[in-house]
N, C-alpha and C positions, 0 to 999 in steps of 0.2 A: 204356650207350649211350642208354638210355630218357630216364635225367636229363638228360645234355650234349646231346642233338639239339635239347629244344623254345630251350635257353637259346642255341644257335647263330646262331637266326634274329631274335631281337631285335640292335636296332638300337645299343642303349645295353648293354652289360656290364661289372656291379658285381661284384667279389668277393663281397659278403656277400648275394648273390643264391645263392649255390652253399656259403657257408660251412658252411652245415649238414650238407652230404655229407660233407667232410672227414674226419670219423671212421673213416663207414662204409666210404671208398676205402681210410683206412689199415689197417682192421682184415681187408679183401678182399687187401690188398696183403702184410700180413703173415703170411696162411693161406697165400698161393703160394709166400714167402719159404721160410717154415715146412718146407713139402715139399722146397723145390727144396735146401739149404742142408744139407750134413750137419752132424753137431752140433761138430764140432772148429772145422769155420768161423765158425761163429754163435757162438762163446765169442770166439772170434778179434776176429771184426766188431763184436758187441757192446763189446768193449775198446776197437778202433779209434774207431767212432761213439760212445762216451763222454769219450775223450779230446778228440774235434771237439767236441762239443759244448757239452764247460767251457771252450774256447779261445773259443764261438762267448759264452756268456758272459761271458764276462771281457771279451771286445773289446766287447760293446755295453753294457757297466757302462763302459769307460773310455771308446768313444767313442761317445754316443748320437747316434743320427740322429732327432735331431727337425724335423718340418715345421710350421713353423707357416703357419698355415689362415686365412684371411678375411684376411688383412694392410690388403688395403684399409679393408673398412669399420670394421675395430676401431678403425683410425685416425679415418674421416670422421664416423662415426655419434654419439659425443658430442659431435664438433662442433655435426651439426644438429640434436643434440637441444638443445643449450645456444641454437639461435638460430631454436624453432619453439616454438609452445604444444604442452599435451599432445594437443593434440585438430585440430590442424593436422597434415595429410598430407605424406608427403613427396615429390618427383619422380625418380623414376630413366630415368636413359636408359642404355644398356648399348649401343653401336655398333647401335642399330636393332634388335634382336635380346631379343627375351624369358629375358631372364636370371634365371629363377627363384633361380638357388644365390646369385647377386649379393643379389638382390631380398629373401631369404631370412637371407641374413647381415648386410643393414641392419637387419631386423626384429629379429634378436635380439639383435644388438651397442645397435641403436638404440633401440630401445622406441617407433619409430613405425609408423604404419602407410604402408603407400607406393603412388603410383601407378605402376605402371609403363610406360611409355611406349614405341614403337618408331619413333616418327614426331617425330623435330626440330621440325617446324614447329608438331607438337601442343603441345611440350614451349615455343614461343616464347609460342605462342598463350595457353596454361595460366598463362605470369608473366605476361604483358603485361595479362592479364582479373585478373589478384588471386588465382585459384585456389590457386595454388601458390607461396609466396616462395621454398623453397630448392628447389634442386636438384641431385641429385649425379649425375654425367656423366663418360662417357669424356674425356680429357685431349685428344683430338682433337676432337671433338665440342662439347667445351667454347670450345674457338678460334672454332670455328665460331658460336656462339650467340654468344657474347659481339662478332664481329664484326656478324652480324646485328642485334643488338638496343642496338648502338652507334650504326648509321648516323642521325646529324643528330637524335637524340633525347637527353634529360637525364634518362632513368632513370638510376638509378645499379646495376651488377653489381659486388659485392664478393666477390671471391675469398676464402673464409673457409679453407678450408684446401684443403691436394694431399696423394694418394699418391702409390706409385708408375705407377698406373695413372687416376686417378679422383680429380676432382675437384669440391670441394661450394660451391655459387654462390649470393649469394643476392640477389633481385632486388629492390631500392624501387622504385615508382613515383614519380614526381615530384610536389611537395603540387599539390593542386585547389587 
């Protein structure tokens, strides 16, 4: 109870915030077994929870549940690294919202370093001044911009690639 109270009250909970107890609850859980279980059953049990457990085997050798993770920017991230220098920033805009895990998995899929944004107009502002030529952006967000920064001017916004969530823009300004 000492463990699970303080991890209750946090706002964000991670499995591998608690995986370290795991042991010691089994090893708590199998001293009560131990008592409570005469030993005909526990020869018993042990057979049964052996047999599950080569079934639980064999089913995830045949069907693995794999998740694959960042989908988005594994996709976008060599895009704008193929259409930034090494030393050129990149823009993230994540629905208004400080999306660090986002932010996170462009850095390591991308090998750049990123600004991250939470204000639209900042994110107009930033191409319009040179600051920033690409940018990767919520699929909504991106409509948005690209209608904003269309109205009666001859920049040019090239859609360089989409996920399924997020897509990477990249802004020319028009020659002087």
């Amino acid at each position: 109870l000492c463990v699970i109270a303080p991890f209750s009250f946090v706002a964000i909970k991670y499995l591998r915030y608690i995986l370290a107890v795991f042991p010691a609850f089994a090893i708590l859980a199998a001293c009560v077994l131990d008592d409570w279980i005469p030993l005909r059953r526990k020869i018993q049990s042990f057979a049964v929870l052996y047999a599950l457990g080569a079934v639980f085997v064999i089913y995830a050798a045949l069907f693995p549940m794999t998740l694959l993770r960042a989908t988005d920017m594994r996709q976008l991230a060599p895009v704008a690294n193929a259409h930034t220098s090494p030393q050129e920033r990149l823009l993230l805009y994540s629905s208004g919202a400080q999306d660090w895990g986002v932010r996170n998995q462009l850095l390591w899929y991308g090998n750049r370093y990123t600004d991250l944004s939470t204000d639209l107009a900042d994110v107009r502002s930033r191409l319009e001044s040179g600051r920033n030529t690409v940018v990767v952006i919520d699929k909504e967000a991106a409509g948005r911009l690209q209608a904003a920064l269309a109205e009666g001017k001859t920049e040019r916004i090239t859609v360089l690639a989409q996920s399924e969530n997020f897509t990477c823009l990249k802004y020319s300004a028009p020659p002087v």
